[in-house]
N, C-alpha and C positions, 0 to 999 in steps of 0.2 A: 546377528549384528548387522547394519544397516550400513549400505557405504559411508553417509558422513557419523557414523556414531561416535567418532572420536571427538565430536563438538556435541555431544549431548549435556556436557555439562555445561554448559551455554544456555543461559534463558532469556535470551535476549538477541532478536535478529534486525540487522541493519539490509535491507531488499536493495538491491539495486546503488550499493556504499560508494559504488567508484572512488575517486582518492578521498573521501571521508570514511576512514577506518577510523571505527570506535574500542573501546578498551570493553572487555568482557560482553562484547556483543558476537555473535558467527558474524560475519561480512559477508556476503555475496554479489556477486554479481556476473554479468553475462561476460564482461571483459576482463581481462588478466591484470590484476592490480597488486602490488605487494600488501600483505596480509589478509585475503580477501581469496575465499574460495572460491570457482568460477561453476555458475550453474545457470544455465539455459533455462530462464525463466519464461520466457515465451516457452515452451518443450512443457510444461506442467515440470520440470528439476523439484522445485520446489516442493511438491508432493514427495517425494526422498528423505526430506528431512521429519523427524517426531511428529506426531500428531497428538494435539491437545498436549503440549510441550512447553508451548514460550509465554512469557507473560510480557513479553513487550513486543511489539513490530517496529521498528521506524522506518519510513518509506516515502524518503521526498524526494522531490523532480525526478519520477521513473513512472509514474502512471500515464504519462501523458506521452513517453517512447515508446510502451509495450504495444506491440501487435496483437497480443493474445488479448479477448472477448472481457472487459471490465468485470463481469458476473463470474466468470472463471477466476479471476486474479482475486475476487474479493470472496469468492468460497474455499478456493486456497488459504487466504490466509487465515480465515475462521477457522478451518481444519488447524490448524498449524499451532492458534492459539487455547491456551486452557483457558478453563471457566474462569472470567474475572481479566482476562489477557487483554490489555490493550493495545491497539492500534493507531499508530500517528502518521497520517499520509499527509504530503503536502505535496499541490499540484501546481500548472502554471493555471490561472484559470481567464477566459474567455473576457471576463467581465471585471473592471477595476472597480473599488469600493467605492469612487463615487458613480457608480454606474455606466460608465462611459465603456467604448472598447479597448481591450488593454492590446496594442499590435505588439506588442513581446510575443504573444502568445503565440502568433503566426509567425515568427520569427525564427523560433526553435530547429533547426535541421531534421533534429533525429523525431519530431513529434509525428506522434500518429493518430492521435487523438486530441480531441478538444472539447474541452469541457467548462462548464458552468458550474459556478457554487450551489446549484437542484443539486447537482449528481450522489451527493452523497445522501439528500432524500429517498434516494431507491432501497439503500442496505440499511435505515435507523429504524428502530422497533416504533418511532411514533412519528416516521416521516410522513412527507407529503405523499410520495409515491411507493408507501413499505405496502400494499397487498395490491400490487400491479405483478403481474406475473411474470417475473424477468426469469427465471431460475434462479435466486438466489435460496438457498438453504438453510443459511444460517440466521443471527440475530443479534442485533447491535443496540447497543444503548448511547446517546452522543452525550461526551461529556464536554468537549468544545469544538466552536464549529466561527471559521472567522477569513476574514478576507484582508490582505492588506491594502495599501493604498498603492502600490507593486502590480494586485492582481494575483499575490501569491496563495491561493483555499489551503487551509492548515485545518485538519478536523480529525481529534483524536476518540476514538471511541474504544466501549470495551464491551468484549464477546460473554454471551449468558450463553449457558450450557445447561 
């Protein structure tokens, strides 16, 4: 048995939930929140929990805080997810949807990264930049992919196995 395997009956993971705790989701995160397990996700933690386990991810405003390598974070979660599992990250992104610069995005304290609505071109099986060789591992299919007028990238995809 696995440290967290008492949340195995959980198929649904909230990354990085801070006070957005969801109902029959595991919660995680790096900081100490009521109902919300704390796992050092910069640390690879995450690799602890099931493999080929969860058929959801949800994981907004936390890619753009993680220290840990983008190609690391998003082969984790493929790991993480079963065939068919999808993934819904939402970022702050670089650029507003009328193209302009969005300075939110610089605004952020904890951000450690900065990114553009490309990025998720690296991990989609028919992106722009999917046989660039970043070390990604896995294999995504995008089923939406959108910007708001915010500046906020929402792009849910689901893992083939």
């Amino acid at each position: 048995m696995g440290k967290y395997s008492v949340y195995d009956h959980l198929a649904k993971l909230n990354v990085g939930c801070g006070q957005d705790i969801r109902v029959d989701f595991l919660n995680v995160d790096t900081l100490p929140h009521s109902g919300s397990v704390m796992l050092d996700i910069d640390s690879g933690d995450l690799m602890e929990l099931p493999h080929n386990h969860y058929e959801y991810i949800y994981c907004h405003g936390v890619i753009n805080e993680l220290r840990s390598d983008l190609v690391d974070i998003m082969n984790q979660f493929y790991a993480l997810l079963k065939n068919g599992g999808l993934l819904e990250i939402g970022v702050i992104s670089v650029i507003r949807q009328d193209g302009n610069i969005n300075p939110y995005a610089f605004s952020v304290p904890r951000a450690t990264r900065y990114l553009s609505p490309l990025w998720v071109e690296f991990f989609k099986e028919d992106g722009l930049y999917a046989n660039y060789p970043i070390g990604f591992t896995g294999k995504f299919i995008e089923l939406k992919n959108e910007l708001s007028s915010l500046g906020v990238h929402r792009a849910t995809l689901r893992a083939v196995k």
